[in-house]
Structure formats: C-alpha cells, structure tokens
N, CA, C and O atoms as a Tinker XYZ file with bonds, in Angstrom:
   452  protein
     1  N    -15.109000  -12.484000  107.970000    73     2
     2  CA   -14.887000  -13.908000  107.915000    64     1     3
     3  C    -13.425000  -14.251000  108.195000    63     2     4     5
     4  O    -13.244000  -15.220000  108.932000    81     3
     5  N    -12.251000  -13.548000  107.678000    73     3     6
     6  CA   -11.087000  -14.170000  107.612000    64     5     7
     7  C    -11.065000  -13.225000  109.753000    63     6     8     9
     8  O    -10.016000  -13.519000  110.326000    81     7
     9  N    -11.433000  -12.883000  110.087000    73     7    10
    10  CA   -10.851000  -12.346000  111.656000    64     9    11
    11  C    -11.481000  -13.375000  111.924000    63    10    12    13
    12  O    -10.556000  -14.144000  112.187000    81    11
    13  N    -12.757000  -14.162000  112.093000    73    11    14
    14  CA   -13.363000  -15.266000  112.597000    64    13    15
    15  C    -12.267000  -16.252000  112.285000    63    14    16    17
    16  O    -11.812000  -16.842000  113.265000    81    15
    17  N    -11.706000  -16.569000  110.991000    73    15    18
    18  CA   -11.277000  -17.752000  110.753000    64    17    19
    19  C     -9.320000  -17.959000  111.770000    63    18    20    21
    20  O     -8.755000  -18.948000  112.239000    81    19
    21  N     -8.968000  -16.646000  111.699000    73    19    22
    22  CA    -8.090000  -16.339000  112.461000    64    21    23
    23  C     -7.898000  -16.361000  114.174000    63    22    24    25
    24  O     -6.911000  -16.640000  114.854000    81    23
    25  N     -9.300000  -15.938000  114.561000    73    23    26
    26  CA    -9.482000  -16.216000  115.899000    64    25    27
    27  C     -9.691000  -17.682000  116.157000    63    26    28    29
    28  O     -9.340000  -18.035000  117.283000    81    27
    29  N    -10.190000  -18.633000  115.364000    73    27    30
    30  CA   -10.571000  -19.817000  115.337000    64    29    31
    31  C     -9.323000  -20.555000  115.293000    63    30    32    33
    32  O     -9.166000  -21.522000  116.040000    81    31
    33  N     -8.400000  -20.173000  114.463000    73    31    34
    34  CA    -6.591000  -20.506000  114.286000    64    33    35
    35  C     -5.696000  -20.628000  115.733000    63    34    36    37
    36  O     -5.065000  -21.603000  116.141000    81    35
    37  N     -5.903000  -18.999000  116.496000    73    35    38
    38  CA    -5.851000  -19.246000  117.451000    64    37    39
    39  C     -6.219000  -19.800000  118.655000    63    38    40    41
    40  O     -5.446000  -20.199000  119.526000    81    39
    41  N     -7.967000  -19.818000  118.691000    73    39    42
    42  CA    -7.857000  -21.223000  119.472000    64    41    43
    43  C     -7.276000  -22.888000  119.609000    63    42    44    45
    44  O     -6.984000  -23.571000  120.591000    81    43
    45  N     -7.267000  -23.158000  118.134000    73    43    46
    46  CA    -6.735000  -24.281000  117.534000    64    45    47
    47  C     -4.684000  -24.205000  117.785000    63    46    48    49
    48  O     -3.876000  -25.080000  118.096000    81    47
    49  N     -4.573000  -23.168000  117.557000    73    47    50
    50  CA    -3.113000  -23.311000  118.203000    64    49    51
    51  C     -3.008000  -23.403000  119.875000    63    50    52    53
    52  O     -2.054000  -23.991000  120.385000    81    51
    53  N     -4.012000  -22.805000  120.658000    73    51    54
    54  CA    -3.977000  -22.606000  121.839000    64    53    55
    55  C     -4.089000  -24.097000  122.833000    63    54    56    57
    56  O     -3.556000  -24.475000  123.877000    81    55
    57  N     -5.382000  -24.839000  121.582000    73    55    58
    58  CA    -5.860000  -26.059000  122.503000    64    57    59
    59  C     -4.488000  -27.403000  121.834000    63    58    60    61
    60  O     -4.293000  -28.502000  122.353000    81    59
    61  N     -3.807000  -26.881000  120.697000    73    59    62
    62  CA    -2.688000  -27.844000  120.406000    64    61    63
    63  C     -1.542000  -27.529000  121.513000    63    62    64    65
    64  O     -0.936000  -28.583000  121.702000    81    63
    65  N     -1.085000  -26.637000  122.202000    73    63    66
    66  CA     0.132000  -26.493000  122.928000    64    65    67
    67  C     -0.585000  -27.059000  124.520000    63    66    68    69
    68  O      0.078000  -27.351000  125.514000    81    67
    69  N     -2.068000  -27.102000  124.406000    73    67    70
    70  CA    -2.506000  -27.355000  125.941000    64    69    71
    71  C     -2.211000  -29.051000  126.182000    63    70    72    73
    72  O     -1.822000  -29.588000  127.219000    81    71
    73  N     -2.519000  -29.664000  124.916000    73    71    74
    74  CA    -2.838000  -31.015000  124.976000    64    73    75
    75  C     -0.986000  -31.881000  124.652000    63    74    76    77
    76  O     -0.504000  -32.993000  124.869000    81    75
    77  N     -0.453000  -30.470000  123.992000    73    75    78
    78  CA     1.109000  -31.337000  124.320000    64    77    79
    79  C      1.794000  -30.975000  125.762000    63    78    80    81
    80  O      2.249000  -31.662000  126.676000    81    79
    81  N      1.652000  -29.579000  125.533000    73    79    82
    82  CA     2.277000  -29.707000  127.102000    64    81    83
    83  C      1.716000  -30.176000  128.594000    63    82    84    85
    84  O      2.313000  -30.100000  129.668000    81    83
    85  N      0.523000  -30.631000  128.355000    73    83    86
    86  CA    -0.117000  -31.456000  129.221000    64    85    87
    87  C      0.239000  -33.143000  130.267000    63    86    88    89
    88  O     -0.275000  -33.844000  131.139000    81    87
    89  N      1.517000  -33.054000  129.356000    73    87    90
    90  CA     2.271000  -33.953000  130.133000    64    89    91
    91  C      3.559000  -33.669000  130.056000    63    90    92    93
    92  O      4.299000  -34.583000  129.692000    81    91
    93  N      3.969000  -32.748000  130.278000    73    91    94
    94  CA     5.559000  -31.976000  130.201000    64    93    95
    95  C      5.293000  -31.364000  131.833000    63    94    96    97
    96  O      4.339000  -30.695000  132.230000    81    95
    97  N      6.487000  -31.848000  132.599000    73    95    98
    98  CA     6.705000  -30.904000  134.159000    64    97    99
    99  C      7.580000  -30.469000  134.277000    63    98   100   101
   100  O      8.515000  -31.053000  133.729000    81    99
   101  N      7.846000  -29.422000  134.902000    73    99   102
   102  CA     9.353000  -28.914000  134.904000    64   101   103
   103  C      9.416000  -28.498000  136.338000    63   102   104   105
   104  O      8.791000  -27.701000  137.038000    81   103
   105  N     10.604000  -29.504000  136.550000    73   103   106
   106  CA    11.319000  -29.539000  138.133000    64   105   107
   107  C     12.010000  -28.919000  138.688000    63   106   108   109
   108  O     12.800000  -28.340000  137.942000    81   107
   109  N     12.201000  -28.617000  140.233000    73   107   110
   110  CA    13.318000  -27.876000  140.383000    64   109   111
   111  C     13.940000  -28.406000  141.506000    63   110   112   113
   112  O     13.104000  -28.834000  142.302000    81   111
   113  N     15.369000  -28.575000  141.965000    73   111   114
   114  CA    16.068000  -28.909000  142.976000    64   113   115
   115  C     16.469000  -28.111000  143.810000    63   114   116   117
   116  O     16.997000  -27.039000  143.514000    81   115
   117  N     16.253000  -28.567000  145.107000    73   115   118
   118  CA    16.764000  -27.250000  146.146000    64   117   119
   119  C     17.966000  -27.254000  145.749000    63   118   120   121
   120  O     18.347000  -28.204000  145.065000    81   119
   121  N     18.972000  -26.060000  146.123000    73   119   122
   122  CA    20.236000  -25.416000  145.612000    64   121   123
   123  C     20.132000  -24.622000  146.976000    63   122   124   125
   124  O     19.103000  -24.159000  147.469000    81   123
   125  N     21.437000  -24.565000  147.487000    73   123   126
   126  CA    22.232000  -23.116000  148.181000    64   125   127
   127  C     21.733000  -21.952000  148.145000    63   126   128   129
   128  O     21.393000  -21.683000  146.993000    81   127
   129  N     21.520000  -21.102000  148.896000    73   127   130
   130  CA    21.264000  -19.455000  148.278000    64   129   131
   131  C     22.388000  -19.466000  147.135000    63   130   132   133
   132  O     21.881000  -19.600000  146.021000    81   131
   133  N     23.371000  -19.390000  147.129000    73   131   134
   134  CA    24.661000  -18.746000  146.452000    64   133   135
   135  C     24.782000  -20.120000  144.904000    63   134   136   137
   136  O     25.647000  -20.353000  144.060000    81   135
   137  N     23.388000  -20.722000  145.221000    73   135   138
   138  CA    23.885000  -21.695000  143.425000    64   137   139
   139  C     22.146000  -21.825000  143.187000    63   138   140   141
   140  O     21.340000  -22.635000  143.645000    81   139
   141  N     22.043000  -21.125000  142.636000    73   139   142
   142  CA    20.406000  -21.400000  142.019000    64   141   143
   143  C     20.383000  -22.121000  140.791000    63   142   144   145
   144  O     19.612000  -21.385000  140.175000    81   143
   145  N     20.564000  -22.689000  140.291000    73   143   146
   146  CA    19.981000  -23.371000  139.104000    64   145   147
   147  C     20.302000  -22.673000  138.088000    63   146   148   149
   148  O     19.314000  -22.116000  137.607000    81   147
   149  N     21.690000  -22.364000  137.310000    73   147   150
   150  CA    21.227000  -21.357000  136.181000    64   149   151
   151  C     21.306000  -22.008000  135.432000    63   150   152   153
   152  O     21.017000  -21.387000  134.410000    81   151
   153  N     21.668000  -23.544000  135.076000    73   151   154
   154  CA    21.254000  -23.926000  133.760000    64   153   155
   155  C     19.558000  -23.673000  133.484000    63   154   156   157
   156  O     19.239000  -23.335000  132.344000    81   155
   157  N     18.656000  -23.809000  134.352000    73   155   158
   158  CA    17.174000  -23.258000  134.522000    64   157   159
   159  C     16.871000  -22.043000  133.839000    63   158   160   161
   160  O     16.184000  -21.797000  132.847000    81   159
   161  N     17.647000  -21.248000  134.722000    73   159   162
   162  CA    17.510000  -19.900000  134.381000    64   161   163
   163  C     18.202000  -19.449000  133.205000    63   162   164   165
   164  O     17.975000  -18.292000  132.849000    81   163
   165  N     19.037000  -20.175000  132.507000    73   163   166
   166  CA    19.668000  -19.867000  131.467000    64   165   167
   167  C     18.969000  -20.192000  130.356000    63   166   168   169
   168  O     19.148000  -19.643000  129.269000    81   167
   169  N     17.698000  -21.583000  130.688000    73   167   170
   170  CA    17.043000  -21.760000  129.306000    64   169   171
   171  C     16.178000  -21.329000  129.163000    63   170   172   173
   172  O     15.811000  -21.192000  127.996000    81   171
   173  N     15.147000  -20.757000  130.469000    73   171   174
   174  CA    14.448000  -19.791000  130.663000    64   173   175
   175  C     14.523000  -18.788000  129.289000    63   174   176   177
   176  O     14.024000  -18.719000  128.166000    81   175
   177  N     15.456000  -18.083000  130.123000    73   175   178
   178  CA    15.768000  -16.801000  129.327000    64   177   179
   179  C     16.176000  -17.113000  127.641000    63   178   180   181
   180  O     16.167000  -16.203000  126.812000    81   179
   181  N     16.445000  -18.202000  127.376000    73   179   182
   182  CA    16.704000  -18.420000  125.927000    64   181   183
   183  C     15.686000  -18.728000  125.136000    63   182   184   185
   184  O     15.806000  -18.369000  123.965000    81   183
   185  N     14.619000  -19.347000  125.468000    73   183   186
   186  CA    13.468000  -20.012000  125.249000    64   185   187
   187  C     13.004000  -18.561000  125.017000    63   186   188   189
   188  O     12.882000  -18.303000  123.820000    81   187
   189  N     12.681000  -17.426000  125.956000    73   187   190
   190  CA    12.130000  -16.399000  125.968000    64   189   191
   191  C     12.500000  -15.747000  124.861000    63   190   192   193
   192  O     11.639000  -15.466000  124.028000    81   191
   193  N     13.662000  -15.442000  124.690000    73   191   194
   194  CA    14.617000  -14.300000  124.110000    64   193   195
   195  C     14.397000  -14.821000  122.277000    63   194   196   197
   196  O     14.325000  -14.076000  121.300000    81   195
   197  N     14.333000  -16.392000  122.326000    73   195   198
   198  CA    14.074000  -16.750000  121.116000    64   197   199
   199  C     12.449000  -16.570000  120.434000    63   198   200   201
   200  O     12.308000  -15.933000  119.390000    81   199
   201  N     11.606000  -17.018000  120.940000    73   199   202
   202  CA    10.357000  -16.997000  121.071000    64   201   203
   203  C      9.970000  -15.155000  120.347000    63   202   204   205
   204  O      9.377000  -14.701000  119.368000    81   203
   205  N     10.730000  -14.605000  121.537000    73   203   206
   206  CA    10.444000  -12.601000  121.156000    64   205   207
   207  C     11.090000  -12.617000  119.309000    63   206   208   209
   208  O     10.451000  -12.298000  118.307000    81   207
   209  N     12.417000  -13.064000  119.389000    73   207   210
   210  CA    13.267000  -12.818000  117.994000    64   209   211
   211  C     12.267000  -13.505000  116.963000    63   210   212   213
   212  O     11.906000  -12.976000  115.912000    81   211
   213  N     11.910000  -14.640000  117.371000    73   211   214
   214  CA    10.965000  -15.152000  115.917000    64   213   215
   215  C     10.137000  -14.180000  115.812000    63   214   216   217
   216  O     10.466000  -13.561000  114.800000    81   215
   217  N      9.238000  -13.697000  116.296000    73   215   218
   218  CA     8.332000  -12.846000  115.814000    64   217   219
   219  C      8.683000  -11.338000  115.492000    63   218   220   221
   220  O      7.941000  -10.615000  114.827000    81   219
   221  N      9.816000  -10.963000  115.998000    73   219   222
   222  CA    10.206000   -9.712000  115.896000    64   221   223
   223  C     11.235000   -9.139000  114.998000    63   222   224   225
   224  O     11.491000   -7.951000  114.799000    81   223
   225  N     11.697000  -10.040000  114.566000    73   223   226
   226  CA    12.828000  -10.051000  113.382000    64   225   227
   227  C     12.339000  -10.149000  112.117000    63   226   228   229
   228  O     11.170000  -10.509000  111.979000    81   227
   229  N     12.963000   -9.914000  111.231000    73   227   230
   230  CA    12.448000   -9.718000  109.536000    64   229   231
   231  C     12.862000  -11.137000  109.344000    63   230   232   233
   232  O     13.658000  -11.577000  110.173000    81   231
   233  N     12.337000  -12.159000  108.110000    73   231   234
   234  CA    12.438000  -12.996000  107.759000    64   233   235
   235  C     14.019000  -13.433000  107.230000    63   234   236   237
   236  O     14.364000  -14.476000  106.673000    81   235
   237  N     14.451000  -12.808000  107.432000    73   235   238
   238  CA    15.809000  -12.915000  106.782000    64   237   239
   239  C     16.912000  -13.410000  107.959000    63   238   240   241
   240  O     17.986000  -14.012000  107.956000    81   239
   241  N     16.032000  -12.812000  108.954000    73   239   242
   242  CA    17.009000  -13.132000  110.006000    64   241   243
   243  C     16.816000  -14.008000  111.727000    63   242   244   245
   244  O     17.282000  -13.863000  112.857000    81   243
   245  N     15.720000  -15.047000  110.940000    73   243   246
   246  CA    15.010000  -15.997000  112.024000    64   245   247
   247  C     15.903000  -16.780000  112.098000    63   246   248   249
   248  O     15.414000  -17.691000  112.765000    81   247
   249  N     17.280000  -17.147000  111.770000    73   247   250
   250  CA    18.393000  -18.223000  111.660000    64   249   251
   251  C     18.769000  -18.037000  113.520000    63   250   252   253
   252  O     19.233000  -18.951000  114.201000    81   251
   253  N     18.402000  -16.533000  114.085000    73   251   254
   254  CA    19.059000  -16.217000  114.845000    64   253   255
   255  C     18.622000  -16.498000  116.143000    63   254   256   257
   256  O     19.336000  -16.572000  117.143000    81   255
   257  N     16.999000  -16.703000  116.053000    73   255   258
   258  CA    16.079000  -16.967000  116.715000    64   257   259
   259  C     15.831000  -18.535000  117.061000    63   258   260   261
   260  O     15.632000  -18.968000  118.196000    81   259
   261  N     15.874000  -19.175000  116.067000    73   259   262
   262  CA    16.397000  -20.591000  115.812000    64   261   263
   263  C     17.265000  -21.110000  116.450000    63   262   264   265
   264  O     17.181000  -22.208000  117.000000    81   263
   265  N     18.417000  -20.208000  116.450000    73   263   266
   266  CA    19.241000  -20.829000  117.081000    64   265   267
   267  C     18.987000  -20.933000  119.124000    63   266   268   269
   268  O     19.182000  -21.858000  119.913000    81   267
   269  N     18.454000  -19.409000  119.329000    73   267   270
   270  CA    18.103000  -19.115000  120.541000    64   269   271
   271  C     17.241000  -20.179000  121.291000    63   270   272   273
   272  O     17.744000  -20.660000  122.306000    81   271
   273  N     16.261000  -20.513000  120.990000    73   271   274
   274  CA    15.237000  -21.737000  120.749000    64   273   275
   275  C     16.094000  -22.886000  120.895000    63   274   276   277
   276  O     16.170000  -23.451000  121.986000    81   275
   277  N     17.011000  -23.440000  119.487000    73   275   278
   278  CA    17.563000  -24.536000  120.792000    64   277   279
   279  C     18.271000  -24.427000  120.979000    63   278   280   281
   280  O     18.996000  -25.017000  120.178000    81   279
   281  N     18.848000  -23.883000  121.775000    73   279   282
   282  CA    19.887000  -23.554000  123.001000    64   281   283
   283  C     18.980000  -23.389000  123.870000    63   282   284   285
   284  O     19.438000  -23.714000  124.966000    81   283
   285  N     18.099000  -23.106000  123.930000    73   283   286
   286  CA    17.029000  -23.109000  125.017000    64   285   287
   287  C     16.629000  -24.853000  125.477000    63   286   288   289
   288  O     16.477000  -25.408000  126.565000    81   287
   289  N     16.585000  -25.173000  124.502000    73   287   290
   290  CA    15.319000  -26.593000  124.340000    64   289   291
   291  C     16.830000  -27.280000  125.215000    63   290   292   293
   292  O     16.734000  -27.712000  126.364000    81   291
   293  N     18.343000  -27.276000  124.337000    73   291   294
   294  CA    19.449000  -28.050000  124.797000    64   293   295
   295  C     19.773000  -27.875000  126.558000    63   294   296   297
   296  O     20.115000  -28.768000  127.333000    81   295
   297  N     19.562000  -26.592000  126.818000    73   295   298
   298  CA    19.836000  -26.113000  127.901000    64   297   299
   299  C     18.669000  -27.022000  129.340000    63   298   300   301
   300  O     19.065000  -27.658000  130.317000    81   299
   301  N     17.466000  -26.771000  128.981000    73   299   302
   302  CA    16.493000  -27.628000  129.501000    64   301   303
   303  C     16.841000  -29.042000  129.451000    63   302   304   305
   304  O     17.053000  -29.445000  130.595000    81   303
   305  N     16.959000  -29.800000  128.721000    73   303   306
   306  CA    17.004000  -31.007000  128.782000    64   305   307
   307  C     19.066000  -31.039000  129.203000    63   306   308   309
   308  O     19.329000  -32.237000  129.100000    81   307
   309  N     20.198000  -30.406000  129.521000    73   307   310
   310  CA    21.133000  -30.647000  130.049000    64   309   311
   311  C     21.003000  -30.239000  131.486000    63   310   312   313
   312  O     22.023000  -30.251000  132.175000    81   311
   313  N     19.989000  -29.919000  131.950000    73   311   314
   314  CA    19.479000  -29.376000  133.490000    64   313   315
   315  C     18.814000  -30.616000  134.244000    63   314   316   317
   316  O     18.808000  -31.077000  135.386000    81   315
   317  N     18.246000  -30.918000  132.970000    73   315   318
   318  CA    16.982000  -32.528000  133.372000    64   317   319
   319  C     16.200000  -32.255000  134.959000    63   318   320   321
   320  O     16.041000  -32.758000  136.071000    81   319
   321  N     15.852000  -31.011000  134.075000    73   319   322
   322  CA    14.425000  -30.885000  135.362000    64   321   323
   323  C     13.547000  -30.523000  134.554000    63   322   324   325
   324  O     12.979000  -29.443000  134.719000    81   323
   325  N     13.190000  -31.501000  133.311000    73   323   326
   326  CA    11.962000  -30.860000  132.407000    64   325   327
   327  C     11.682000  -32.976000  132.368000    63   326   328   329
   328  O     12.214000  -33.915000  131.777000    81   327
   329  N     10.589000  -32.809000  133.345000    73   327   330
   330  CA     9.548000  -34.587000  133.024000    64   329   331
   331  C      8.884000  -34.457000  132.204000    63   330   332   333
   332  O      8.080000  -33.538000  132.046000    81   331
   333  N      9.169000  -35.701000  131.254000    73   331   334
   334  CA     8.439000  -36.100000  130.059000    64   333   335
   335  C      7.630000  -37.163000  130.318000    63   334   336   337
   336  O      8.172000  -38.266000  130.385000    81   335
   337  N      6.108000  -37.055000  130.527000    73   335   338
   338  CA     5.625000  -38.045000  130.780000    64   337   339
   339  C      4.900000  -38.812000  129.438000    63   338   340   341
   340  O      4.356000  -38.214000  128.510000    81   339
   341  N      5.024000  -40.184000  129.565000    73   339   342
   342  CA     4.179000  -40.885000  128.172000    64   341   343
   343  C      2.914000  -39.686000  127.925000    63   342   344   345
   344  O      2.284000  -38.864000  128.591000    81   343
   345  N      3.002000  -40.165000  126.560000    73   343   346
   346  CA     1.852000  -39.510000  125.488000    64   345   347
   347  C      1.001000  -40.680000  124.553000    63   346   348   349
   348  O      1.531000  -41.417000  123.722000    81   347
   349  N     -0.189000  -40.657000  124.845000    73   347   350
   350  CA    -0.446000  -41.493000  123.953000    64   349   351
   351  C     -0.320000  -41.199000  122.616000    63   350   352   353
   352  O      0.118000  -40.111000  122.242000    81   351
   353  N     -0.711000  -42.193000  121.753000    73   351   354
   354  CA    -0.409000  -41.699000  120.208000    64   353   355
   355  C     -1.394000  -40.142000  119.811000    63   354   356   357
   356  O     -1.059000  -39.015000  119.444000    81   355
   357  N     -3.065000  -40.968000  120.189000    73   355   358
   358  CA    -3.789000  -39.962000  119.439000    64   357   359
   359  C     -3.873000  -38.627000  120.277000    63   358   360   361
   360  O     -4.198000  -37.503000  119.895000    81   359
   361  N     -3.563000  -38.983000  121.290000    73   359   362
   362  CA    -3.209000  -37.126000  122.275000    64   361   363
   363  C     -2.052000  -36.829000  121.435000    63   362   364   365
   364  O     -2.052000  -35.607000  121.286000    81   363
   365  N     -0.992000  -37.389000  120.768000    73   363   366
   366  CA    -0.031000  -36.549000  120.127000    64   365   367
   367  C     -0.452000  -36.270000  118.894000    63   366   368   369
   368  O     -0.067000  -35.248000  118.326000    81   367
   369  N     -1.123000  -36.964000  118.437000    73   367   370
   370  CA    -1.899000  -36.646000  117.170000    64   369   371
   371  C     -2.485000  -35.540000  116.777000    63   370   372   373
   372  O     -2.112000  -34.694000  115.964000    81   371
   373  N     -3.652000  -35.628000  117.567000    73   371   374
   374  CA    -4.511000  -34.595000  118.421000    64   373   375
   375  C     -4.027000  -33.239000  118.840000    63   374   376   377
   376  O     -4.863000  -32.338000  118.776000    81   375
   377  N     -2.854000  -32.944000  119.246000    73   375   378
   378  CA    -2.426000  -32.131000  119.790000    64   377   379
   379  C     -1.139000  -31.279000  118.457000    63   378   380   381
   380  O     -0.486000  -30.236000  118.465000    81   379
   381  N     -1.283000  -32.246000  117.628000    73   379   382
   382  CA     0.200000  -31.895000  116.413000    64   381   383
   383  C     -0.893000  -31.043000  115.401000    63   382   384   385
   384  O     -0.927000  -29.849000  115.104000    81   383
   385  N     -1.922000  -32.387000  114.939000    73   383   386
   386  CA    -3.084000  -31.503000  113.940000    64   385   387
   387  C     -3.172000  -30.406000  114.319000    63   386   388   389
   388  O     -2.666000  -29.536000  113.610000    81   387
   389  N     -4.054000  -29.893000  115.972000    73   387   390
   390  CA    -4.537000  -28.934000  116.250000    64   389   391
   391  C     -3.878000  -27.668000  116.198000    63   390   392   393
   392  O     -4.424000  -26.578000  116.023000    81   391
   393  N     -2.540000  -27.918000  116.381000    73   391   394
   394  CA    -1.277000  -26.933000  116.640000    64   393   395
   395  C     -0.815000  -27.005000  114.849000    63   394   396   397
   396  O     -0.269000  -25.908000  114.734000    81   395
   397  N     -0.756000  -27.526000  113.752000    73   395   398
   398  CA    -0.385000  -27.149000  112.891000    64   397   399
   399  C     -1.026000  -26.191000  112.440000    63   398   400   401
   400  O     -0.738000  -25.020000  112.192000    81   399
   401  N     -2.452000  -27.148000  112.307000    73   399   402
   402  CA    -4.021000  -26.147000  111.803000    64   401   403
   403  C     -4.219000  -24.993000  112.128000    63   402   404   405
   404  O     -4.463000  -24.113000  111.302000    81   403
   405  N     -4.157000  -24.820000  113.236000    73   403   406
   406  CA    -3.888000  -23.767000  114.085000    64   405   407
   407  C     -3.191000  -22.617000  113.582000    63   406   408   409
   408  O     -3.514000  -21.562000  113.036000    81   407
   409  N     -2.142000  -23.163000  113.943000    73   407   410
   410  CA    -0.979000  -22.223000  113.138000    64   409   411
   411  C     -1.271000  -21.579000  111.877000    63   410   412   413
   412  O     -1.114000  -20.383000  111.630000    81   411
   413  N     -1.867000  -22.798000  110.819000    73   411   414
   414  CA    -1.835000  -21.967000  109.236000    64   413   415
   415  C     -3.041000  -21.106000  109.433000    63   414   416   417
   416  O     -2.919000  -19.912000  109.162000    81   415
   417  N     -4.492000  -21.670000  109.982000    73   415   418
   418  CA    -5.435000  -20.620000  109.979000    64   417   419
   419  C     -4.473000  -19.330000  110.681000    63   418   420   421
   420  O     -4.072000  -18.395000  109.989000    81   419
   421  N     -4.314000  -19.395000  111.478000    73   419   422
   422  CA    -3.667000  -17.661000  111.850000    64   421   423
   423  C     -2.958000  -17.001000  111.425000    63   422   424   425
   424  O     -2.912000  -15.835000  111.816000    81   423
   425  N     -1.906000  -17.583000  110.212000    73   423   426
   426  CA    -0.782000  -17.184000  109.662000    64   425   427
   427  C     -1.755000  -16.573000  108.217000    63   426   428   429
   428  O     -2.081000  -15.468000  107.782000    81   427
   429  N     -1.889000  -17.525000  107.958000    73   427   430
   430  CA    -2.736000  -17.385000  106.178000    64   429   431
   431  C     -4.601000  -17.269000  106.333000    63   430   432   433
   432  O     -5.282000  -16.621000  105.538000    81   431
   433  N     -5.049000  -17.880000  107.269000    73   431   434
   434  CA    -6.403000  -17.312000  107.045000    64   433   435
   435  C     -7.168000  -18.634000  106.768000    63   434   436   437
   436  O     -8.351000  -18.658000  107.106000    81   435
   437  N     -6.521000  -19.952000  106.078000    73   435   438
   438  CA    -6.783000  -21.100000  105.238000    64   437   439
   439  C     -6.180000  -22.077000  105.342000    63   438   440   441
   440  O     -5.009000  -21.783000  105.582000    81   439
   441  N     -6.362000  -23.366000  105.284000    73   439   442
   442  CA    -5.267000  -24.329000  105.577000    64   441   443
   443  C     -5.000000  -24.951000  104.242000    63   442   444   445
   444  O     -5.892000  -25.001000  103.394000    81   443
   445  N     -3.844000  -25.410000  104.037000    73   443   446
   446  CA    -2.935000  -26.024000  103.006000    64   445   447
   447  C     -3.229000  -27.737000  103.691000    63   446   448   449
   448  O     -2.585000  -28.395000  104.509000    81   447
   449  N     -4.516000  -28.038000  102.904000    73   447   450
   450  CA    -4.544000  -29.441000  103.104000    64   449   451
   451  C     -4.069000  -30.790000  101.760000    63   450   452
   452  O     -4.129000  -31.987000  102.039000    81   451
C-alpha cells in the first residue's frame, strides 16, 4: 500500500510541475559563435547543480543547494529569455495542490491535511 501511495505521490508531483510549467518558455537569442549566451548557460548549470545538491546532501547542508537554486532562478530571469505567460487562478491552484500533495505522498507516504 504505502509503494502504491508513493507512486501515486509521484504522479501527483509529476502532473503539478506539467500544469505550472505549461506556460513557462524559455527563449533564446541568436549570439556570435564567440558569445553564446552564458547567462543561459550559467543558470542552466545552477538550476542543475542545485536540484542534484538538494537531494544529495545530508540535511544539514541544503542551505547550499538553496542557495544554488536561486542563483539559478536569479540568473534566468537576469537573461530574460524565460516567458511567463498568464496563468489562470485555478490552473495555479490546480497545479500548487497537485505538486504539494504530491510531494508529501512521496516524501511521507500521507498527507498533512
């Protein structure tokens, strides 16, 4: 029961990140051979690098990962090739529940309602 309720977590986290990032685009501008975009590529890799540290680090030391994350998120939005298109309310709604719920079934098994 709790692997059912866990796989079920993860769908519920899966269909919450589909329905937010469902109106998020991320742009790119032609550039030079010799100037590619590294604010891009710089949040890229931070977004990544943070993402790995949250899960891979002991609890003691997610401050670090945190930080990686936004410097990532800052880096993206000082590039401004990430479109934010309107959201309605209950798609954000919709998409926050599913992704919290989500989350706790997979973490704990149960949700804290």
């Amino acid at each position: 029961m709790r692997l059912i309720l866990r796989l079920i977590g993860l769908a519920l986290l899966l269909v919450g990140i589909y329905f937010l990032g469902q109106n998020i685009y991320f742009s790119t501008n032609l550039y030079p051979y010799w100037w590619r975009g590294v604010a891009a590529d710089a949040s890229i890799l931070s977004l990544t690098v943070g993402v790995l540290l949250f899960f891979i680090l002991p609890r003691s030391n997610k401050d670090l990962s945190i930080f990686a994350i936004a410097l990532g998120i800052l880096l993206v939005f000082a590039s401004s090739r990430a479109i934010l298109n309107p959201t309605s309310l209950w798609q954000f709604v919709v998409s926050l529940a599913s992704f919290v719920g989500g989350y706790q079934l997979f973490t704990t098994g149960r949700l804290n309602i």
